[in-house]
Backbone as JSON, one array per atom type, in Angstrom:
{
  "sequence": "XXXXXXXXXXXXXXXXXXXXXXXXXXXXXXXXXXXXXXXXXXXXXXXXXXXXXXXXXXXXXXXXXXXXXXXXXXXXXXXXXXXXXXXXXXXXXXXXXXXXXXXXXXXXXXXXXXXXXXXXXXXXXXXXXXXXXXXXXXXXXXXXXXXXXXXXXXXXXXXXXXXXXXXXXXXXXXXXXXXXXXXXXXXXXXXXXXXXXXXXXXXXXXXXXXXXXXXXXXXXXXXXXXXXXXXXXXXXXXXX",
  "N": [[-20.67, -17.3, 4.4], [-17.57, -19.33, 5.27], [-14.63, -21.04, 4.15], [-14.61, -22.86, 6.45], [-16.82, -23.91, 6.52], [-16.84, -25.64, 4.24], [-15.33, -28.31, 4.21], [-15.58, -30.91, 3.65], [-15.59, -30.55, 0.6], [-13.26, -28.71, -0.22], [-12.25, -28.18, -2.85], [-14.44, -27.41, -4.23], [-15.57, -25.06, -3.06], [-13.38, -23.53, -3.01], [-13.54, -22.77, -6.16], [-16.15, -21.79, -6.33], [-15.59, -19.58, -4.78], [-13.59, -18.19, -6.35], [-15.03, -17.88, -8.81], [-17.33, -16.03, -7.78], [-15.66, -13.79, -7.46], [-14.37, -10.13, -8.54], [-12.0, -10.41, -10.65], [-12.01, -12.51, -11.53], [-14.56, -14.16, -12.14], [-15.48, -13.72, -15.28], [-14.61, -15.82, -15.95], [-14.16, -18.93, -18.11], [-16.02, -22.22, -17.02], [-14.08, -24.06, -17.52], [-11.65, -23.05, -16.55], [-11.74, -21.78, -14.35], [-12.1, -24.44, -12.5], [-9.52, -25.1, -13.4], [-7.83, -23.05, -12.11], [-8.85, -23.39, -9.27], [-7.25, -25.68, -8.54], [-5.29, -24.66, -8.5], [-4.86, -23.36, -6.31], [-4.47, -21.86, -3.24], [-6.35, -22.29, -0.04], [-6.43, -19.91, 3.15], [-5.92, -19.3, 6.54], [-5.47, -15.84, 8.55], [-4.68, -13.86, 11.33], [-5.71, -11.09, 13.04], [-4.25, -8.23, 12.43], [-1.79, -9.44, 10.93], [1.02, -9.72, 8.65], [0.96, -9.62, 5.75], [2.84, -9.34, 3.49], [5.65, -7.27, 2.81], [6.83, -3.87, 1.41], [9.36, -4.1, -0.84], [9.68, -6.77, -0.76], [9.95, -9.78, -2.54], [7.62, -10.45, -5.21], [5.73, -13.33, -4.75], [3.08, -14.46, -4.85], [-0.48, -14.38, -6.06], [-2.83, -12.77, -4.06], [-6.27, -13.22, -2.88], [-9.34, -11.95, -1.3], [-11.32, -13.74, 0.81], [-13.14, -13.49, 2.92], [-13.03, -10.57, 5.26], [-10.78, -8.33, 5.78], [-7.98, -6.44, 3.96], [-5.41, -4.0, 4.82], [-3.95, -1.94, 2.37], [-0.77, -0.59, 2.41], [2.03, 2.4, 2.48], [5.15, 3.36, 4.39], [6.7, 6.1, 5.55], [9.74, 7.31, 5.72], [9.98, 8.87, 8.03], [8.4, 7.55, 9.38], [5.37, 7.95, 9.06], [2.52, 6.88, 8.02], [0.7, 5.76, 5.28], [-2.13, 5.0, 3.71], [-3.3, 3.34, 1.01], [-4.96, 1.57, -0.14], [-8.19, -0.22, 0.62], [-9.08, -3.81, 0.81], [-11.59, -5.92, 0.59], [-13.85, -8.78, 0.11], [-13.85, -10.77, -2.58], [-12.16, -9.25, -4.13], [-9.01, -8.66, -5.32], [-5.73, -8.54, -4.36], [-1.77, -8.0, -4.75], [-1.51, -7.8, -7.16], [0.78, -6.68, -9.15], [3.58, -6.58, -7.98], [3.55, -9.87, -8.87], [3.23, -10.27, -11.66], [4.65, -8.46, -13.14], [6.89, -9.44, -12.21], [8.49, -7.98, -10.1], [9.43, -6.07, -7.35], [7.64, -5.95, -4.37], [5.36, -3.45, -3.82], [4.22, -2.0, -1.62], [3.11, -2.43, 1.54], [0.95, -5.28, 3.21], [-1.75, -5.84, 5.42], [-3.44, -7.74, 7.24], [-6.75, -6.58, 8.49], [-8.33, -7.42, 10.0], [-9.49, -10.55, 11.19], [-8.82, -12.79, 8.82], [-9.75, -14.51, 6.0], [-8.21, -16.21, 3.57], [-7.46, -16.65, -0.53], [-4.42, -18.09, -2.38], [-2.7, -17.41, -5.24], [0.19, -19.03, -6.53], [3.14, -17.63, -8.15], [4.4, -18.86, -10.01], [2.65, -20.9, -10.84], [-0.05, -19.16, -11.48], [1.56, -17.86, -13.87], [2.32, -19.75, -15.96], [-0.73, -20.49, -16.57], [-1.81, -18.36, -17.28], [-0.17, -18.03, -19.57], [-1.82, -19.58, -21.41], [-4.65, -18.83, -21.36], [-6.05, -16.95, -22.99], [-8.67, -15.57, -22.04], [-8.25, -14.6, -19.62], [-5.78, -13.68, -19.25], [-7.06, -11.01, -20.52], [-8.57, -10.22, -18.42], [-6.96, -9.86, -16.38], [-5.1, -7.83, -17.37], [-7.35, -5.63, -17.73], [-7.67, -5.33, -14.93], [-5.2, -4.4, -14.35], [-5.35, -2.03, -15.39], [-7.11, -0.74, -14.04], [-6.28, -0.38, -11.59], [-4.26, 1.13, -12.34], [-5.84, 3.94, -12.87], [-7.07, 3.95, -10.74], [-4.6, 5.2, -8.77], [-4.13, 7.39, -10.84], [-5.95, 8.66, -10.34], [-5.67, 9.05, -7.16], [-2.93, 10.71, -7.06], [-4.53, 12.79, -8.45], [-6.41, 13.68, -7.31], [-4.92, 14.73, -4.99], [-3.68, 16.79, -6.11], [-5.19, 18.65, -6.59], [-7.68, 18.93, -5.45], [-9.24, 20.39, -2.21], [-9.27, 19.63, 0.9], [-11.82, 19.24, 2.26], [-13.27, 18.56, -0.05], [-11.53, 16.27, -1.23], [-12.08, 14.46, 1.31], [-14.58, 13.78, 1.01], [-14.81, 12.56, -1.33], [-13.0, 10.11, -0.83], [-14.68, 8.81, 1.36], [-17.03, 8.44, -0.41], [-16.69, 6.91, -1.67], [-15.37, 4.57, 0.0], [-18.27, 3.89, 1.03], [-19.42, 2.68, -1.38], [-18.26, 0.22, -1.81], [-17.71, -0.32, 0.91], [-20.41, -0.13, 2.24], [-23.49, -0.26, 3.74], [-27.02, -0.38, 3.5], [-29.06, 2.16, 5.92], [-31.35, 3.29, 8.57], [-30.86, 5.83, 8.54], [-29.3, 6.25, 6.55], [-26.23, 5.51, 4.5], [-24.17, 3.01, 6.17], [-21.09, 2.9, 6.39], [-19.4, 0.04, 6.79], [-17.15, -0.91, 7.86], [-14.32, -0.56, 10.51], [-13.24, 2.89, 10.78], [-11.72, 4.91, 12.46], [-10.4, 8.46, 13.14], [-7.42, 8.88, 12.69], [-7.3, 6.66, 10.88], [-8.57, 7.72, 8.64], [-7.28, 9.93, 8.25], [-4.92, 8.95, 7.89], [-5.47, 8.26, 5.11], [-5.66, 10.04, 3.66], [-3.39, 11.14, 4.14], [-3.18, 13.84, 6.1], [-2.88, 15.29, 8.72], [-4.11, 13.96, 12.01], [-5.9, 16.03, 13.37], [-6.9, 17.62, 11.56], [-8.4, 15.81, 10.34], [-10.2, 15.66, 12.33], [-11.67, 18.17, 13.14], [-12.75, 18.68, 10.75], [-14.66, 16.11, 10.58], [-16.21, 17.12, 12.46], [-17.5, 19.56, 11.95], [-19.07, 19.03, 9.59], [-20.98, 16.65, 11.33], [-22.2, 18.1, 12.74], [-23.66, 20.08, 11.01], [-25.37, 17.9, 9.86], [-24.32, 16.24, 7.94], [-22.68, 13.82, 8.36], [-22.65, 10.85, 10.34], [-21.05, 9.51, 13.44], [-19.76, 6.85, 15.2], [-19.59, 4.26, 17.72], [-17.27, 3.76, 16.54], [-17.65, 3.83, 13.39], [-18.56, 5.61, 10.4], [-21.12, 7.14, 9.39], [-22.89, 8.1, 6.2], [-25.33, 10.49, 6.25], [-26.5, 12.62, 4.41], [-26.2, 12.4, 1.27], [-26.09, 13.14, -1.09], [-25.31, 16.27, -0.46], [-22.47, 15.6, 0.18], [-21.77, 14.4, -1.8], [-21.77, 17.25, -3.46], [-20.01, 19.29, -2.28], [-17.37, 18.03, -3.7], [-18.19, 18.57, -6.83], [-18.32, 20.98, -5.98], [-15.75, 21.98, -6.12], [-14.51, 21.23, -8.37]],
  "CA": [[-20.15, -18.64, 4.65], [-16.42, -19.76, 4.7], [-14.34, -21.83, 3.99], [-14.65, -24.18, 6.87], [-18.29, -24.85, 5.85], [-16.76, -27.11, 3.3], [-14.07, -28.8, 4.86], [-15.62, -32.04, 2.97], [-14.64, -30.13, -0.28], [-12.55, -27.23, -0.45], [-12.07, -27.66, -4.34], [-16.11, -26.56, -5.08], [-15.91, -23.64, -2.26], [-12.39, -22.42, -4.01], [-13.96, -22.38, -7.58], [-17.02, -21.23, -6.33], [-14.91, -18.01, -4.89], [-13.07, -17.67, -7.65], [-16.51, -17.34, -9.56], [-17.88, -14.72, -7.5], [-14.8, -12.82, -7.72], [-14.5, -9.19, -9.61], [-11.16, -10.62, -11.6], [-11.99, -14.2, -12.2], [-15.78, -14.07, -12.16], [-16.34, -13.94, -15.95], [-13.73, -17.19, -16.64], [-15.29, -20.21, -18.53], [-16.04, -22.97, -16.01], [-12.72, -24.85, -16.93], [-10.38, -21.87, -16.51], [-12.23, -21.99, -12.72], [-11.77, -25.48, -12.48], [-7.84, -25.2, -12.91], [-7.55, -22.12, -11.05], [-9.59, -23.2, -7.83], [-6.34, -27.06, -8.47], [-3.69, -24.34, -8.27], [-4.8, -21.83, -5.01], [-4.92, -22.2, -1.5], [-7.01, -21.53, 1.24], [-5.57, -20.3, 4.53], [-7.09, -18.25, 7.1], [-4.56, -14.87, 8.87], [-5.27, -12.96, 12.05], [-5.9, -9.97, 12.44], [-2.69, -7.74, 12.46], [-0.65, -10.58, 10.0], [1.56, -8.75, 7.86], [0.94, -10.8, 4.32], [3.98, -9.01, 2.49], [6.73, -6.09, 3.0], [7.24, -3.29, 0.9], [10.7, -4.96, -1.03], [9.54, -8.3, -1.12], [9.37, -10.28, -3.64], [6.45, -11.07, -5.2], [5.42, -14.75, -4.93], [1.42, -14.94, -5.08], [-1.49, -13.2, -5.77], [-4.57, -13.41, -3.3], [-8.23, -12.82, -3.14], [-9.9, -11.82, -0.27], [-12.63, -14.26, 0.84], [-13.48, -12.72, 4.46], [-12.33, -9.68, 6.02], [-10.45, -6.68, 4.97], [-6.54, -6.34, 4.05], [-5.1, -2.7, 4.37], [-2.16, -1.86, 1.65], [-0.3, 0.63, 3.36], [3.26, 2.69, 3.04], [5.49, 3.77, 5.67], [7.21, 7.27, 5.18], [10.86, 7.31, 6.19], [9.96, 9.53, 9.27], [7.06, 6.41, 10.17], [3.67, 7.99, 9.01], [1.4, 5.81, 7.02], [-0.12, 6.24, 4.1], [-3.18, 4.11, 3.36], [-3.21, 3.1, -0.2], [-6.24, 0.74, -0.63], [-8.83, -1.14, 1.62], [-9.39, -4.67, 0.32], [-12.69, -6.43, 0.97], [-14.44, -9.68, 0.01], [-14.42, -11.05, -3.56], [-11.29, -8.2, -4.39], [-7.53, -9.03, -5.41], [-4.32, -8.18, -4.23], [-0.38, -8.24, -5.08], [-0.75, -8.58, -8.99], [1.32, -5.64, -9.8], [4.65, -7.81, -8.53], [3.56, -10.88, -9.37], [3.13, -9.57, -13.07], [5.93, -7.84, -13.79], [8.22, -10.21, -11.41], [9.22, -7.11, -9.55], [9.33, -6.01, -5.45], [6.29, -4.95, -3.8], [5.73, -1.3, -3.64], [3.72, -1.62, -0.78], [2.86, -3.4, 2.56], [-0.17, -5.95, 2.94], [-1.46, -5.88, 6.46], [-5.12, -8.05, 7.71], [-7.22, -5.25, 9.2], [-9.46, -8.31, 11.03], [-9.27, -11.83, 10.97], [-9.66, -12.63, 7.34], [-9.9, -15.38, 5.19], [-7.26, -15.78, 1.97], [-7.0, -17.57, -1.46], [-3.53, -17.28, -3.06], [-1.96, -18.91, -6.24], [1.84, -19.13, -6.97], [3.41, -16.93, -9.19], [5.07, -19.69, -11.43], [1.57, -21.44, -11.44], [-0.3, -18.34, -12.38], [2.26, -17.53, -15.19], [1.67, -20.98, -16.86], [-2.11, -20.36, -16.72], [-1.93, -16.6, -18.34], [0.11, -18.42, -20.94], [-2.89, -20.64, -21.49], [-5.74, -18.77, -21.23], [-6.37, -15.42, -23.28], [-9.65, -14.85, -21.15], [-7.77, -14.46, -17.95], [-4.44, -12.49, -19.83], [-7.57, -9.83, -20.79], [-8.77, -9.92, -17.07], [-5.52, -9.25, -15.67], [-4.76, -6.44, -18.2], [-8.14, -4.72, -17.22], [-7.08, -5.58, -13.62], [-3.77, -3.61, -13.74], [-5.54, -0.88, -15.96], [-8.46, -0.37, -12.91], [-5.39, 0.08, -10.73], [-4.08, 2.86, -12.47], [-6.63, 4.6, -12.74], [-7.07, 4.25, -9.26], [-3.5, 5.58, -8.63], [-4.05, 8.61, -11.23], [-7.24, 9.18, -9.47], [-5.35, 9.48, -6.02], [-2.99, 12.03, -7.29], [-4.8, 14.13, -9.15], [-7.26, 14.79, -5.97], [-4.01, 15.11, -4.1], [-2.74, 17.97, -6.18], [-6.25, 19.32, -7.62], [-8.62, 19.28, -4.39], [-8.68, 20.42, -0.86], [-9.58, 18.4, 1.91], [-13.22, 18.74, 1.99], [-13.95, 17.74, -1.22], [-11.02, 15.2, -0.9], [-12.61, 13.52, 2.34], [-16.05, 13.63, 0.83], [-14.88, 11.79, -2.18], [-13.07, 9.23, -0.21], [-15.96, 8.25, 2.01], [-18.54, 8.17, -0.82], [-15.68, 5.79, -2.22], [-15.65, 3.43, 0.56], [-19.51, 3.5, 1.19], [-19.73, 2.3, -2.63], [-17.25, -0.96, -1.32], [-18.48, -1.37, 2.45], [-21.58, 0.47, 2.68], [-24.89, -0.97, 3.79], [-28.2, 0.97, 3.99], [-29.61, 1.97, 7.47], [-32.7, 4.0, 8.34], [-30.18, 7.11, 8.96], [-28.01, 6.81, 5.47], [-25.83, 4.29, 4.71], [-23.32, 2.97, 7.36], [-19.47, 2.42, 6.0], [-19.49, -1.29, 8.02], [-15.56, -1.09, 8.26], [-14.3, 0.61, 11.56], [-12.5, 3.69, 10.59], [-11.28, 6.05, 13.14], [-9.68, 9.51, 12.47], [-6.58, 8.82, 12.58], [-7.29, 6.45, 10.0], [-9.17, 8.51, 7.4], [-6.13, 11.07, 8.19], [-3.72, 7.68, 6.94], [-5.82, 7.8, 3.87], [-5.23, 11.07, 2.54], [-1.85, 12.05, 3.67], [-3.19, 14.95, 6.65], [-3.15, 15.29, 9.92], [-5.65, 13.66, 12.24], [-6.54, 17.44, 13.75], [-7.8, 18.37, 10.48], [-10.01, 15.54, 10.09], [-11.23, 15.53, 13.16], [-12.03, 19.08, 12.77], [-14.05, 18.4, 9.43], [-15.69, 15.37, 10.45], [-17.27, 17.5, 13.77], [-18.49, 20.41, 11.6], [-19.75, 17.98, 9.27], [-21.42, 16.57, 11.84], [-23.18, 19.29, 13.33], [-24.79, 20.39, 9.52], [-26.3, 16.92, 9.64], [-23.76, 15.53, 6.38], [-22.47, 12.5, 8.73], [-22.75, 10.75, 11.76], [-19.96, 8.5, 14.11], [-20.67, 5.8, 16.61], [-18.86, 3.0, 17.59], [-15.84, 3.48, 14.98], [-18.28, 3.31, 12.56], [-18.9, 6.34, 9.69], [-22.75, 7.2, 8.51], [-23.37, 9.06, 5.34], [-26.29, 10.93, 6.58], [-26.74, 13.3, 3.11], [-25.02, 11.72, 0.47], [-25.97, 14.77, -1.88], [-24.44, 17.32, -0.02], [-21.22, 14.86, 0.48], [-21.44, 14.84, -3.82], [-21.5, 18.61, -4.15], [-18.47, 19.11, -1.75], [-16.62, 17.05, -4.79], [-18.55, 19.27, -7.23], [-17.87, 23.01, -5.97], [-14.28, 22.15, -6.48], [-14.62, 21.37, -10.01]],
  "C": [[-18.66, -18.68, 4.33], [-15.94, -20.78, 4.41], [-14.12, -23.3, 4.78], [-15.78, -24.29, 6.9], [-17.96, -25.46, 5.12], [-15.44, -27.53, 3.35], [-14.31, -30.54, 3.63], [-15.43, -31.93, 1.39], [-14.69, -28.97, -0.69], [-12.26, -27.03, -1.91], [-13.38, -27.11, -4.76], [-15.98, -25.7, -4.38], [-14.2, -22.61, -2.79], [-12.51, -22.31, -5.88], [-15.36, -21.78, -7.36], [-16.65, -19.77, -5.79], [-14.25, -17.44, -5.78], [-14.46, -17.5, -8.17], [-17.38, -16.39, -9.32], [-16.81, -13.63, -7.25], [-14.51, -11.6, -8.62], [-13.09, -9.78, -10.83], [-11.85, -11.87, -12.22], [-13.57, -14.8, -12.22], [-16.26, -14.29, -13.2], [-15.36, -15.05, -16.61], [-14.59, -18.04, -17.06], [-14.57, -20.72, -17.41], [-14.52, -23.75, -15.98], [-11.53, -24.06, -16.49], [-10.56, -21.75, -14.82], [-11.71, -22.96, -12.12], [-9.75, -25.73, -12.21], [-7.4, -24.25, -11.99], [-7.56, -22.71, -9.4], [-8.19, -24.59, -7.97], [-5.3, -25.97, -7.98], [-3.49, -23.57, -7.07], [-4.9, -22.47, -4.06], [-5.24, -21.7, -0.84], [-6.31, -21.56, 2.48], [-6.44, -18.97, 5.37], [-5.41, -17.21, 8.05], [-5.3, -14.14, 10.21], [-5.06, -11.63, 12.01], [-4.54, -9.05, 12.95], [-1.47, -8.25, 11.96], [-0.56, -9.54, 9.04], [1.86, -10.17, 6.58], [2.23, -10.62, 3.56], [4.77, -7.49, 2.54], [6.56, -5.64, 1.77], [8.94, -3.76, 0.51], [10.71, -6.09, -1.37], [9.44, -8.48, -2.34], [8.3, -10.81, -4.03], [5.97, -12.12, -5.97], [3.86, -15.36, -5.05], [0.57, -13.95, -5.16], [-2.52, -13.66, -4.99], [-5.3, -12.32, -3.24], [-8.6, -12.75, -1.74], [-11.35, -12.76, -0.08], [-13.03, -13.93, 1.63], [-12.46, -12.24, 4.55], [-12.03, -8.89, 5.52], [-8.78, -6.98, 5.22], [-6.47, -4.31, 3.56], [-3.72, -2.99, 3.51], [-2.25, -0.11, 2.06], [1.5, 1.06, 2.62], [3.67, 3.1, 3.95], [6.62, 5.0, 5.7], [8.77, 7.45, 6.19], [11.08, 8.05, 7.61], [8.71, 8.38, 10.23], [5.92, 7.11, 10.17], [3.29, 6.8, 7.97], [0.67, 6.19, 5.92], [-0.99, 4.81, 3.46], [-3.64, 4.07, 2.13], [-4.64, 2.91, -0.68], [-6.86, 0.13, 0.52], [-8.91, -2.38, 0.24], [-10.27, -5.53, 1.01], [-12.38, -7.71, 0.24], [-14.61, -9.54, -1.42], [-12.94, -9.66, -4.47], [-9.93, -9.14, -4.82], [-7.05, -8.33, -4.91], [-3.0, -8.29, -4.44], [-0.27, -8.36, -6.22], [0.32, -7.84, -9.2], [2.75, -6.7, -9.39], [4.3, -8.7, -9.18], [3.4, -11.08, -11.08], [3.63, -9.21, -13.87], [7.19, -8.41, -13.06], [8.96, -9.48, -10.5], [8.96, -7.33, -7.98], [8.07, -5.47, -5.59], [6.64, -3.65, -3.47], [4.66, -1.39, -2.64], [3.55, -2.62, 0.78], [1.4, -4.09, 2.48], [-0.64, -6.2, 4.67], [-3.37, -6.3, 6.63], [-5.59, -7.2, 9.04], [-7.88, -6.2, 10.51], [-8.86, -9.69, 10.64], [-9.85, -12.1, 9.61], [-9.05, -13.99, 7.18], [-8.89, -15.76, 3.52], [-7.5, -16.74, 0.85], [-5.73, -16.87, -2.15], [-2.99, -18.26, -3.67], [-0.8, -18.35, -6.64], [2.06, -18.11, -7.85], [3.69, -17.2, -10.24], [3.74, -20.34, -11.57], [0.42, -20.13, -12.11], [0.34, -17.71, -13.3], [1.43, -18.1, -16.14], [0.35, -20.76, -17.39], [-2.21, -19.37, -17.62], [-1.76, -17.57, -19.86], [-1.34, -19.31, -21.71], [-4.02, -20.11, -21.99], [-5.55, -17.27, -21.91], [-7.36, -14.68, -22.64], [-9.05, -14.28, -20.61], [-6.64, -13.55, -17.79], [-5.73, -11.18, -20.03], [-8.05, -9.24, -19.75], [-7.97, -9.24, -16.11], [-4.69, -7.58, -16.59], [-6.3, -5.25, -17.55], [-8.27, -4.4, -15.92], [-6.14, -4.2, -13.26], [-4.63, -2.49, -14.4], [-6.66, -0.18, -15.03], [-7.22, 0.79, -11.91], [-4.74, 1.25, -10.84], [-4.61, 3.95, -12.71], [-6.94, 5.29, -11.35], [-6.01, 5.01, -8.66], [-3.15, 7.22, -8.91], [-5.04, 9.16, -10.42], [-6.34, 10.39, -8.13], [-4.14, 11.17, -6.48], [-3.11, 13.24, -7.89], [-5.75, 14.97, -8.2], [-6.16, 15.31, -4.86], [-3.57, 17.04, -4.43], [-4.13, 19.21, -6.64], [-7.41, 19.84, -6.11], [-8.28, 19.31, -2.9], [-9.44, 19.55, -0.14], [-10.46, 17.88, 1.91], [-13.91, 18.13, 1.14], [-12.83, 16.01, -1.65], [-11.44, 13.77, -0.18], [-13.87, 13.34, 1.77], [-16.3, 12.6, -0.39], [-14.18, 9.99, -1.67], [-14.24, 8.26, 0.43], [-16.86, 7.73, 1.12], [-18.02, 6.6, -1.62], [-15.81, 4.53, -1.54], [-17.12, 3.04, 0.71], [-20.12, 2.52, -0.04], [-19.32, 0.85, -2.35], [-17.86, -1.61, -0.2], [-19.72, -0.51, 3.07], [-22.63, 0.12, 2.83], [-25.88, 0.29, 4.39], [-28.69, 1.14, 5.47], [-30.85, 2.94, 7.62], [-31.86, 5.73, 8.62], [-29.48, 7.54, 7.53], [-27.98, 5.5, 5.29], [-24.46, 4.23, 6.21], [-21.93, 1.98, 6.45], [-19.19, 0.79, 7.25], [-17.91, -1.29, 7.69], [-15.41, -0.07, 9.18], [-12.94, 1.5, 11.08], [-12.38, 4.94, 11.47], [-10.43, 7.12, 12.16], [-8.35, 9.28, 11.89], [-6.4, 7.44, 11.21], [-7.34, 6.99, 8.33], [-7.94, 9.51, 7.5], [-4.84, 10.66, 7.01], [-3.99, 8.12, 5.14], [-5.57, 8.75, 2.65], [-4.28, 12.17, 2.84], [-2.19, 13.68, 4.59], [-3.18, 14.9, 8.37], [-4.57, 14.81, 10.84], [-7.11, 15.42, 12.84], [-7.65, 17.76, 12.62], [-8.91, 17.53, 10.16], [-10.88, 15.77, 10.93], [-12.32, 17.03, 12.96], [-13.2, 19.56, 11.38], [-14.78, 17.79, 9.72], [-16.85, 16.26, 11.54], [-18.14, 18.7, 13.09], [-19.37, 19.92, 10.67], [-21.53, 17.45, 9.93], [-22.75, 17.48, 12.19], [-24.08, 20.48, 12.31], [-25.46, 19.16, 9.2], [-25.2, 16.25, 8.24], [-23.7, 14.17, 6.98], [-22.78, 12.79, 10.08], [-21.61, 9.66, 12.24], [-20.81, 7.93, 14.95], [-19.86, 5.15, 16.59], [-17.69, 2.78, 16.56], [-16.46, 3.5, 13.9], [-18.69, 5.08, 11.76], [-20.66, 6.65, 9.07], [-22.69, 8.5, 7.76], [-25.04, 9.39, 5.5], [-26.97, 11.69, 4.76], [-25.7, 13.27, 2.41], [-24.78, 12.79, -0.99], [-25.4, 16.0, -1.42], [-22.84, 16.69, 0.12], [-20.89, 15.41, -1.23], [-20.87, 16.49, -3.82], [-20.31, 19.27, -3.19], [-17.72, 18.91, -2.89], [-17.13, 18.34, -6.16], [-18.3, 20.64, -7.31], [-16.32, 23.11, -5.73], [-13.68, 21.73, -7.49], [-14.5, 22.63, -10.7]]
}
């Protein structure tokens, strides 16, 4: 359901997203309550560029529908695909936090759905609320993790066990079960998954088809299936 199912009031359907949200999910009800007074709902199509690499950063938002890619753009114009952002997720704290530029681009993969609150009104609030200052600290500390993560498989593992940890990554995020596996429900072409870890699309394609043809995954429609999600693991494993 979105947000124009409650057009007759948008303040209970933006505290009720804030509440099923991974940041702002375990707030007491009044910390919700002021939150859902200070954000706004707006809806983006698909290919809206939310925020430049440089910008300044003026809000943080939540994904309520759809998917936002954060992306860079490599002085020769490749891409490098940072993060997917789903449903019930954040984005942009890292400026809005430290008052600095964005270090990355913000770009709606589909027609999505947004909530986003000010930067000077989420200050005020932090100041306010120690819950929501310990949320946002375990927030930024997810992120770097996530960050060390990326390059330590950059400099530590090769492709296969690279791509195998990716995938099992997104399936964990947008994966729904099917009678085959599960099925990654975001459409990711090669040349995407190539974005994601910084290689040529040749080489994925080249992995995903032998892949393929040992039964690990399957393609269709843009669409990824983890066929044997244990053999995907030990990929990740025999390069330990």
């Amino acid at each position: 359901m979105s947000f124009s199912d409650f057009r007759q009031d948008r303040h209970l359907f933006k505290r009720q997203t804030l509440g099923k949200s991974t940041l702002f999910g375990t707030l007491p009800p009044d910390d919700l309550e002021h939150l859902a007074s200070i954000s706004k709902l707006f809806a983006v199509q698909k290919q809206t560029l939310l925020f430049s690499k440089g910008d300044v950063g003026e809000r943080l938002y939540l994904v309520v529908k759809g998917l936002i890619r954060i992306t860079t753009i490599s002085v020769d114009g490749r891409e490098s695909i940072l993060n997917l952002v789903g449903p019930g997720k954040i984005f942009g704290e890292i400026a809005v936090l430290d008052g600095g530029l964005r270090t990355a681009d913000a770009i709606a993969v589909e027609d999505s759905e947004l909530l986003s609150i000010e930067r000077k009104d989420l200050m005020l609030f932090l100041h306010q609320s120690p819950h929501c200052c310990i949320r946002m600290l375990a927030a930024c500390a997810s992120r770097m993790r996530w960050i060390s993560s990326l390059l330590e498989d950059t400099h530590f593992l090769d492709l296969p066990a690279r791509l195998a940890k990716r995938l099992l990554l997104l399936a964990r995020s947008f994966g729904q079960p099917v009678a085959n596996g599960i099925r990654i429900d975001i459409r990711l072409s090669q040349q995407d998954l190539a974005n994601h870890l910084n290689v040529s699309r040749e080489s994925i394609n080249k992995l995903i088809n032998n892949w393929e043809q040992q039964g690990l995954v399957q393609t269709g429609r843009g669409k990824i299936f983890i066929v044997d999600r244990e053999r995907l693991e030990q990929c990740i494993i025999d390069e330990h």
